[in-house]
N, CA, C and O atoms as a GROMACS GRO file, in nm:
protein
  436
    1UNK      N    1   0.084  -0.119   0.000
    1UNK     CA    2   0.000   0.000   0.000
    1UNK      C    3   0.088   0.125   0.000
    1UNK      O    4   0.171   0.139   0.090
    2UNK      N    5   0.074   0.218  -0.101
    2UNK     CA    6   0.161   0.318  -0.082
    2UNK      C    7   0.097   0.416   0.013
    2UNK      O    8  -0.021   0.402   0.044
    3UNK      N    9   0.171   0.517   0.060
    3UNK     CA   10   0.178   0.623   0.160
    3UNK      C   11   0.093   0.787   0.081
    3UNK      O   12   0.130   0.846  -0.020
    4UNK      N   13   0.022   0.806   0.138
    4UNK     CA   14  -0.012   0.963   0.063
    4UNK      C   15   0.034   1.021   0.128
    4UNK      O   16   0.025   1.013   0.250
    5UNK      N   17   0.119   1.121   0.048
    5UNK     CA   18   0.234   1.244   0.062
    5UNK      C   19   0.153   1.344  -0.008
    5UNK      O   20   0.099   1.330  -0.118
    6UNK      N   21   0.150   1.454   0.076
    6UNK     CA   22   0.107   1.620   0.052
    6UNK      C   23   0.267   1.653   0.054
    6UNK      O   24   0.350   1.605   0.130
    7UNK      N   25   0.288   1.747  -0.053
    7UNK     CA   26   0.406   1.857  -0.049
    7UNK      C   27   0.415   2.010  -0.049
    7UNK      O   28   0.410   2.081  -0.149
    8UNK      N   29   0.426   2.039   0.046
    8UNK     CA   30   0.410   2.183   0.064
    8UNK      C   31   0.592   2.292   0.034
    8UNK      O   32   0.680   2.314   0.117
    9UNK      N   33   0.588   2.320  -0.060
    9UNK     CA   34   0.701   2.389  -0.076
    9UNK      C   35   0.713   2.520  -0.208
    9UNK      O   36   0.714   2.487  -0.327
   10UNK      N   37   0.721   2.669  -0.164
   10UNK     CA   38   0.744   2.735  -0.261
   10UNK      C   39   0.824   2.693  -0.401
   10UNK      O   40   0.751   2.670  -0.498
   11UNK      N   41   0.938   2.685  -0.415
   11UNK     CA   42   0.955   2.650  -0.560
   11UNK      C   43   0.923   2.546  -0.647
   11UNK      O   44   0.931   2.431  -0.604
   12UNK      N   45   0.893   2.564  -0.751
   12UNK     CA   46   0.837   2.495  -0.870
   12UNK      C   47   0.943   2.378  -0.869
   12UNK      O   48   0.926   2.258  -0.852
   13UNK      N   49   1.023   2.429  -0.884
   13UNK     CA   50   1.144   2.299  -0.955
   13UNK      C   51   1.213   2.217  -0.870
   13UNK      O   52   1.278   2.117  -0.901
   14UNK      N   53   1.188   2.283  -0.719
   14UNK     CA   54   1.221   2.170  -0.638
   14UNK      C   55   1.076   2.105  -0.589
   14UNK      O   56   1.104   1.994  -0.545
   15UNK      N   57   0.954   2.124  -0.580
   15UNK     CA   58   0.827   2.068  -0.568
   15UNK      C   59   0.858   1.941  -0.702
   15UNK      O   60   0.874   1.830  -0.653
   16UNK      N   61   0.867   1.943  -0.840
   16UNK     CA   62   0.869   1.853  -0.911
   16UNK      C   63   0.954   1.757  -0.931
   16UNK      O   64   0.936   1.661  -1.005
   17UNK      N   65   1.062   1.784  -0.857
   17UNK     CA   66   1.203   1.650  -0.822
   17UNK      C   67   1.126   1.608  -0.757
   17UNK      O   68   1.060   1.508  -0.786
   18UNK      N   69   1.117   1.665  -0.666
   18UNK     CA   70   1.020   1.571  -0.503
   18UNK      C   71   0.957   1.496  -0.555
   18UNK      O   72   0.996   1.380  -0.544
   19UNK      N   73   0.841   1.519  -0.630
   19UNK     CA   74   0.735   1.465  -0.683
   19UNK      C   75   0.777   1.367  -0.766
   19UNK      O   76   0.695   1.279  -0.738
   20UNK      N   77   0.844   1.323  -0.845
   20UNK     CA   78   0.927   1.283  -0.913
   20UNK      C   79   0.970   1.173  -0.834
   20UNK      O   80   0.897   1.076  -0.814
   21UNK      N   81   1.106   1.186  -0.779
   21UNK     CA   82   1.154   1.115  -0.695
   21UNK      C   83   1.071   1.004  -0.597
   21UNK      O   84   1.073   0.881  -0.590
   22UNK      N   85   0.984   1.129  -0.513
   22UNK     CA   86   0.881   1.046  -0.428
   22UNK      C   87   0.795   0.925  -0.513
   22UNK      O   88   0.785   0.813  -0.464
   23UNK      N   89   0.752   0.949  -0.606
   23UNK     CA   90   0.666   0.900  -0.681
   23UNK      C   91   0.741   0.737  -0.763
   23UNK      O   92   0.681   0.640  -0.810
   24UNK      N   93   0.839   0.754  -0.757
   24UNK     CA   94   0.935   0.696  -0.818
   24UNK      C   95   0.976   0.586  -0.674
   24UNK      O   96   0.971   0.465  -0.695
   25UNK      N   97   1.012   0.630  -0.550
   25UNK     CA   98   1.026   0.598  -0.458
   25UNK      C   99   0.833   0.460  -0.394
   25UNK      O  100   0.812   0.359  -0.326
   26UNK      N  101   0.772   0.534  -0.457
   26UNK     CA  102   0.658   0.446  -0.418
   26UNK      C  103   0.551   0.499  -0.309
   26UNK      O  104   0.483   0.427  -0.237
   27UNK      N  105   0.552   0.665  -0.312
   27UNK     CA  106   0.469   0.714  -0.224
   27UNK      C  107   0.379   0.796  -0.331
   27UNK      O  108   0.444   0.856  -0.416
   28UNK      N  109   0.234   0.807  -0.337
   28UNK     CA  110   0.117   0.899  -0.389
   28UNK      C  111   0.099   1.004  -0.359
   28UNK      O  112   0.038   1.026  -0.255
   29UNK      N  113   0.149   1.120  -0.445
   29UNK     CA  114   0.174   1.240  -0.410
   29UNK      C  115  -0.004   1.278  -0.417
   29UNK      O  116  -0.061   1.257  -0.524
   30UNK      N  117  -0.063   1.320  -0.331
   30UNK     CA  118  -0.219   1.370  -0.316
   30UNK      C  119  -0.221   1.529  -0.347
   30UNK      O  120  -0.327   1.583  -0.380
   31UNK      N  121  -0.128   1.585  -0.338
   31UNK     CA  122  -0.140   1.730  -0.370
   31UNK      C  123   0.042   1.808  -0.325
   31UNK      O  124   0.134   1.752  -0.265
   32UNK      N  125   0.036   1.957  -0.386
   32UNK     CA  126   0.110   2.054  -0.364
   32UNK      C  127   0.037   2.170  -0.315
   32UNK      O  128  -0.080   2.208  -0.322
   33UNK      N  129   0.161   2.222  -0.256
   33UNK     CA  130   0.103   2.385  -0.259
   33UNK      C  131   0.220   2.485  -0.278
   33UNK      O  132   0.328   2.428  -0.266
   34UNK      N  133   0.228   2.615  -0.302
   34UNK     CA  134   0.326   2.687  -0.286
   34UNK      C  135   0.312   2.757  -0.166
   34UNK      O  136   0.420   2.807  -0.135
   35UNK      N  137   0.227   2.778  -0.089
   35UNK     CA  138   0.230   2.913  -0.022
   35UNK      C  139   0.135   2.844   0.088
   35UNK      O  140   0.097   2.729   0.069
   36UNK      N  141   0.088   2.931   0.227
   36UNK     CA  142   0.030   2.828   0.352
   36UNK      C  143  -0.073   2.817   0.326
   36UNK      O  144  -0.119   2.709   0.363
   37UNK      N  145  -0.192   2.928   0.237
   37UNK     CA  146  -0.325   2.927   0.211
   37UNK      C  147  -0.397   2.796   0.106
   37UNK      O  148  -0.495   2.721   0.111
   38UNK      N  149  -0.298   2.819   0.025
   38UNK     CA  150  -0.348   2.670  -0.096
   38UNK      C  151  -0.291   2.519   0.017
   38UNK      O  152  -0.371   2.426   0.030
   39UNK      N  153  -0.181   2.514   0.076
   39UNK     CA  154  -0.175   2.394   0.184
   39UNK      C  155  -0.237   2.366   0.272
   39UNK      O  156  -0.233   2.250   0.311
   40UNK      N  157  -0.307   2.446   0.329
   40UNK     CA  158  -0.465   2.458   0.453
   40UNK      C  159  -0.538   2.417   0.354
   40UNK      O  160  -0.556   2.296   0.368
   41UNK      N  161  -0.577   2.447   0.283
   41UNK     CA  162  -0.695   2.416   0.200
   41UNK      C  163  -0.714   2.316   0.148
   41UNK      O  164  -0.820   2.258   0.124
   42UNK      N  165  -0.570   2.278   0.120
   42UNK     CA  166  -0.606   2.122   0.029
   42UNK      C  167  -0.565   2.003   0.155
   42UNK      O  168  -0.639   1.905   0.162
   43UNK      N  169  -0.469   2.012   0.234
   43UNK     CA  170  -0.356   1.938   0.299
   43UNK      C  171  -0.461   1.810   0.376
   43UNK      O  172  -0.444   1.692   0.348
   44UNK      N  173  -0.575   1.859   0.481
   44UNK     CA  174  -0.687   1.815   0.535
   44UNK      C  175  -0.777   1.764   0.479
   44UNK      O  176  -0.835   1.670   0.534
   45UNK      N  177  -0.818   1.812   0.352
   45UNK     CA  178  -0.922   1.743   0.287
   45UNK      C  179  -0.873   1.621   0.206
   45UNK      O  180  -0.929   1.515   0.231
   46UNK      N  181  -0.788   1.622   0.125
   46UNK     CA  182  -0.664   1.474   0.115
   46UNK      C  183  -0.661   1.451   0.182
   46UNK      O  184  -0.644   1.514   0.286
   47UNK      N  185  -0.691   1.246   0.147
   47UNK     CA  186  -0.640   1.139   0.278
   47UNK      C  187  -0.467   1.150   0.266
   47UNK      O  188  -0.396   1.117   0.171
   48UNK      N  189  -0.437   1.198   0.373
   48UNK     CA  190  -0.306   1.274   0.382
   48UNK      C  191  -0.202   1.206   0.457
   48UNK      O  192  -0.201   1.253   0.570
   49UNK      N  193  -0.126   1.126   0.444
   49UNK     CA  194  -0.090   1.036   0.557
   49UNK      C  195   0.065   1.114   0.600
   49UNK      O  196   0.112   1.076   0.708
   50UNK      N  197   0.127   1.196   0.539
   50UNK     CA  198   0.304   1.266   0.542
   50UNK      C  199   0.245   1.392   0.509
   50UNK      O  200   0.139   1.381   0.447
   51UNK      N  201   0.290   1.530   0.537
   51UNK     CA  202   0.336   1.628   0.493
   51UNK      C  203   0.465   1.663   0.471
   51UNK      O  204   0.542   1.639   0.563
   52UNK      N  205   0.502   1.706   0.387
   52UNK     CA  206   0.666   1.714   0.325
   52UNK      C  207   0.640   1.852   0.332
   52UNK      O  208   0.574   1.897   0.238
   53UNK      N  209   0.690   1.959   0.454
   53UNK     CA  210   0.655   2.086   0.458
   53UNK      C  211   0.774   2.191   0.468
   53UNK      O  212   0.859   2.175   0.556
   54UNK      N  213   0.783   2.309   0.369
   54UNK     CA  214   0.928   2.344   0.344
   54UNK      C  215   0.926   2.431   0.430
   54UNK      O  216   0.860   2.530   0.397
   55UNK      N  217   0.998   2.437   0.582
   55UNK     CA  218   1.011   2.496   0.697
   55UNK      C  219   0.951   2.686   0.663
   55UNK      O  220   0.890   2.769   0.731
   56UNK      N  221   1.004   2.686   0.542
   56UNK     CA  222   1.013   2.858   0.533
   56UNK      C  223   0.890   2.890   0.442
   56UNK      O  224   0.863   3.006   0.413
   57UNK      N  225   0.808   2.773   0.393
   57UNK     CA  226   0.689   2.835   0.308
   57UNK      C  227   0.647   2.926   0.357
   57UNK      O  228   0.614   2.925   0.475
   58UNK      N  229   0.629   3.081   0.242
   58UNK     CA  230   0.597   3.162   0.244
   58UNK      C  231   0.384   3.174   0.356
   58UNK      O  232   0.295   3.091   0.341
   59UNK      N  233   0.378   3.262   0.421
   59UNK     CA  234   0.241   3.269   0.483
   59UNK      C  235   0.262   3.220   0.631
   59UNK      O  236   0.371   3.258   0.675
   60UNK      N  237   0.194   3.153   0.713
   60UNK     CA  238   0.199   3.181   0.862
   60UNK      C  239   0.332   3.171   0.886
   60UNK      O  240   0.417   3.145   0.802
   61UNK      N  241   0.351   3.195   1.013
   61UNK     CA  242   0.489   3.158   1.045
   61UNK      C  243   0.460   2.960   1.106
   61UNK      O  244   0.361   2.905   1.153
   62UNK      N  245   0.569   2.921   1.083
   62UNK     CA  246   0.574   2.759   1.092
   62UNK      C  247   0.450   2.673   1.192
   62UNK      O  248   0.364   2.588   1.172
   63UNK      N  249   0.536   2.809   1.383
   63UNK     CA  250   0.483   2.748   1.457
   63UNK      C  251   0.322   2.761   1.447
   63UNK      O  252   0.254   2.676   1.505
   64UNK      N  253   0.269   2.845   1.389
   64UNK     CA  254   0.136   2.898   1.359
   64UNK      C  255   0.064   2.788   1.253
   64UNK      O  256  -0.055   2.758   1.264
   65UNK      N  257   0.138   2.740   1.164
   65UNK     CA  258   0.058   2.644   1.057
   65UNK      C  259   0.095   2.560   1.150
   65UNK      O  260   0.008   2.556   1.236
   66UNK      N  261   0.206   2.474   1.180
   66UNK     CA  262   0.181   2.354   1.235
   66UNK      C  263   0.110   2.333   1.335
   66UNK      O  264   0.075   2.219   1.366
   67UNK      N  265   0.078   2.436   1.400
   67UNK     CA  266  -0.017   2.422   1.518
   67UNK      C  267  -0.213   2.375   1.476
   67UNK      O  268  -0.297   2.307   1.535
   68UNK      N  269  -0.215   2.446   1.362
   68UNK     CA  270  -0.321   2.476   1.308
   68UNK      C  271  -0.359   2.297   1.194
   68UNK      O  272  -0.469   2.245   1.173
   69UNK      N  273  -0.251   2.261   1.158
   69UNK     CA  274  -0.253   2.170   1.079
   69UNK      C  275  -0.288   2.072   1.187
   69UNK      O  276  -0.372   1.986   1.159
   70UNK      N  277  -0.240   2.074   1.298
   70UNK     CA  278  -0.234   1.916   1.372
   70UNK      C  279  -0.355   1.963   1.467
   70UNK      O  280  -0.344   1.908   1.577
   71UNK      N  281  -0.455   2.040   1.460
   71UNK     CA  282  -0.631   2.084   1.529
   71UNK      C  283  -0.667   2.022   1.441
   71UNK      O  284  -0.737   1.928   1.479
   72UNK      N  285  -0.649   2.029   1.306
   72UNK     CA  286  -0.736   1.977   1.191
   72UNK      C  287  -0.708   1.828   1.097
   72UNK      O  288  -0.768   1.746   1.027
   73UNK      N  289  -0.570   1.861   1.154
   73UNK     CA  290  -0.572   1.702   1.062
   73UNK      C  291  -0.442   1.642   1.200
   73UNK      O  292  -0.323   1.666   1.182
   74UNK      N  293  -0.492   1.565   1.332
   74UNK     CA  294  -0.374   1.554   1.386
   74UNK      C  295  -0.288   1.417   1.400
   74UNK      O  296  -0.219   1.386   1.498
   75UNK      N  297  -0.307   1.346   1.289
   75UNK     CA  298  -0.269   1.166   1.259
   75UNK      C  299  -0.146   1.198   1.147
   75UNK      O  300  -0.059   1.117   1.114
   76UNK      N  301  -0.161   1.325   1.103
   76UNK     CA  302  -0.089   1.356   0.963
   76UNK      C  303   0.077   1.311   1.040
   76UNK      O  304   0.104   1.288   1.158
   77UNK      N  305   0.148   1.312   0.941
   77UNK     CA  306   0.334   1.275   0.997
   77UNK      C  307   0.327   1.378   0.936
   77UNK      O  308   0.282   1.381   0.822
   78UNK      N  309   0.382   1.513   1.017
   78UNK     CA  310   0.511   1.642   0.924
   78UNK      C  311   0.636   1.629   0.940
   78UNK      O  312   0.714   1.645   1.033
   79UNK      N  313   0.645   1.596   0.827
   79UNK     CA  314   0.862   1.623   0.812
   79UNK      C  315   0.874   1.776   0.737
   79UNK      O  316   0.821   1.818   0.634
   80UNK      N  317   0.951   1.829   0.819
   80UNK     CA  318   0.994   1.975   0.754
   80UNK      C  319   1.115   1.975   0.684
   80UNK      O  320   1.201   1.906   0.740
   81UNK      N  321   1.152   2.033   0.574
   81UNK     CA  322   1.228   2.028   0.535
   81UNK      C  323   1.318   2.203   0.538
   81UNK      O  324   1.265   2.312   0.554
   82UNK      N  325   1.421   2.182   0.524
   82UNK     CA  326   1.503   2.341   0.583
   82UNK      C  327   1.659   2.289   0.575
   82UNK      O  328   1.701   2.182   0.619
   83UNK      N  329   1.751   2.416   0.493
   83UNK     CA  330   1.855   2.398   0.491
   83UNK      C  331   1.942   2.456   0.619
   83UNK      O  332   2.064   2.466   0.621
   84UNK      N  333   1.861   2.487   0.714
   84UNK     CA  334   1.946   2.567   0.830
   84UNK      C  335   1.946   2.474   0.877
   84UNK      O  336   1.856   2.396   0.848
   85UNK      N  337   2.050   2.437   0.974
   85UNK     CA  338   2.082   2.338   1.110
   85UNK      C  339   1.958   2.389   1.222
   85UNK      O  340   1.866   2.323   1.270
   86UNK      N  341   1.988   2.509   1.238
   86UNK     CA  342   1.939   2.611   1.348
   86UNK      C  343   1.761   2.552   1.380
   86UNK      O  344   1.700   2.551   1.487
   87UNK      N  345   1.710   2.503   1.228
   87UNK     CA  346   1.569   2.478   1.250
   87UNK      C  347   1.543   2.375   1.342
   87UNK      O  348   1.442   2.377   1.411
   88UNK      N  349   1.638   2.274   1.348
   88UNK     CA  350   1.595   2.136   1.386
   88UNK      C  351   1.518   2.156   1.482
   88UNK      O  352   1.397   2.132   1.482
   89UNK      N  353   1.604   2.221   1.609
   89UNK     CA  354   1.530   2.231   1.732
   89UNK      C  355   1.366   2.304   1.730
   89UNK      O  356   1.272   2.256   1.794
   90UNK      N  357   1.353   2.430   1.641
   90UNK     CA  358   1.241   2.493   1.652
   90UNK      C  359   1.172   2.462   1.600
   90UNK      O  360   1.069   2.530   1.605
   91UNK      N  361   1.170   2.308   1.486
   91UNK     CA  362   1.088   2.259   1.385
   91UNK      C  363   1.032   2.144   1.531
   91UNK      O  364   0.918   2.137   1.577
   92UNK      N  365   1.121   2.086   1.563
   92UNK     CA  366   1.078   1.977   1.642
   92UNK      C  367   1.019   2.057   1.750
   92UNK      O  368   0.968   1.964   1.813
   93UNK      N  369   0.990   2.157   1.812
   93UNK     CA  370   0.957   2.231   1.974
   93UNK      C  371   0.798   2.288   1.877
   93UNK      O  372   0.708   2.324   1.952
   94UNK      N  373   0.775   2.293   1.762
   94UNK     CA  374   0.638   2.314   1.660
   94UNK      C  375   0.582   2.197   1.647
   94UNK      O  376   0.467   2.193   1.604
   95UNK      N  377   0.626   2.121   1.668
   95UNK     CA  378   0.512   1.987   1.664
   95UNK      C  379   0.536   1.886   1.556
   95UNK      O  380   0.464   1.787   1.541
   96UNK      N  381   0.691   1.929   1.446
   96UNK     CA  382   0.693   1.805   1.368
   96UNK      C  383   0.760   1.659   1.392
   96UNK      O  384   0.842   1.646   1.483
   97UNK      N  385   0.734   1.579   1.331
   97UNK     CA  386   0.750   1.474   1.395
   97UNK      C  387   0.922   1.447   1.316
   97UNK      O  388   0.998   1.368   1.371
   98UNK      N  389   0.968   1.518   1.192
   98UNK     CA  390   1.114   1.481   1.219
   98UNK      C  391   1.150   1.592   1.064
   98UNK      O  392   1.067   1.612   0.976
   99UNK      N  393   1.269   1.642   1.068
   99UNK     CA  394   1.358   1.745   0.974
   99UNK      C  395   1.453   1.683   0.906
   99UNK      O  396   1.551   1.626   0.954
  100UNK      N  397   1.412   1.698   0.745
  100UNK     CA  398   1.485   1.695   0.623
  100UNK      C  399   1.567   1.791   0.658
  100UNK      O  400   1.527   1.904   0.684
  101UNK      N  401   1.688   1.756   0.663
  101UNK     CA  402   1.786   1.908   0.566
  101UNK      C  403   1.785   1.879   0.440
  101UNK      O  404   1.775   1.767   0.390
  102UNK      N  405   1.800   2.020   0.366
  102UNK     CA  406   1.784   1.999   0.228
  102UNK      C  407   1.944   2.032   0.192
  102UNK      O  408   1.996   2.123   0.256
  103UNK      N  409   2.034   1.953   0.079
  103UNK     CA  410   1.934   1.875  -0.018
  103UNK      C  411   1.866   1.752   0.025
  103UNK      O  412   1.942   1.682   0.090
  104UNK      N  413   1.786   1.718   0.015
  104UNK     CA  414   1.684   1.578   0.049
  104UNK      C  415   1.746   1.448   0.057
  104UNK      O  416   1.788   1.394  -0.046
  105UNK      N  417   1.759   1.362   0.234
  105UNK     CA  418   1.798   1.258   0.223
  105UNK      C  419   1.688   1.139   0.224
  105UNK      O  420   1.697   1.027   0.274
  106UNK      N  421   1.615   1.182   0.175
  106UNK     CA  422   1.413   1.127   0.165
  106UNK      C  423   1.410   1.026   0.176
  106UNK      O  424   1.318   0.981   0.245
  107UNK      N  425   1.533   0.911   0.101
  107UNK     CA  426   1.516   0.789   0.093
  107UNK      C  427   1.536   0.712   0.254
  107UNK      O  428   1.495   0.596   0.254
  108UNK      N  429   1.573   0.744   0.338
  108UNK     CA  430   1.615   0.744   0.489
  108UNK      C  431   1.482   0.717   0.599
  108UNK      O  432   1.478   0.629   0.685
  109UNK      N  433   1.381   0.812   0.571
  109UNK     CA  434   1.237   0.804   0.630
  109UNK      C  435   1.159   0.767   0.626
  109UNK      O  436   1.070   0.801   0.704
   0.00000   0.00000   0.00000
């Protein structure tokens, strides 16, 4: 049974490796978003089983969506993804359950 993966990440061209890759990897990508408003909107209503969420997507600040994501959808797995070290701690003290550094060691999780 594959896994449904939501991907939440501003750029185009790294959203479609992911997608790509993931897809390739054996997980059902259910949706994207660029920005926090199109990822609220879609992220919950997809049977959503991962969020792949890019720490710095543009719109709430992190601790504010992830707080908001796990009232509404709170079974979801968020992995954040972020090229700072610095996030780990404040990604994990927001409620995700574990941090990509980017570039993506995806195959690992």
């Amino acid at each position: 049974m594959k896994t449904n993966l939501f991907i939440g990440g501003s750029e185009n061209h790294v959203r479609d490796a992911l997608h790509l890759l993931l897809e390739q990897e054996g997980f059902d990508i259910v949706g994207e978003a660029d920005h926090v408003e199109s990822l609220l909107a879609q992220v919950c209503i997809q049977p959503t089983g991962v969020l792949l969420l890019d720490w710095n997507l543009p719109g709430l600040r992190p601790y504010q969506l992830v707080r908001t994501i796990r009232e509404h959808c709170p079974k979801i797995v968020i992995v954040a993804m972020s090229v700072r070290p610095e996030d780990k701690e404040m990604s994990l003290a927001a409620g995700v359950d574990f941090l990509s550094r980017k570039p993506y060691p995806l195959t690992n999780f």
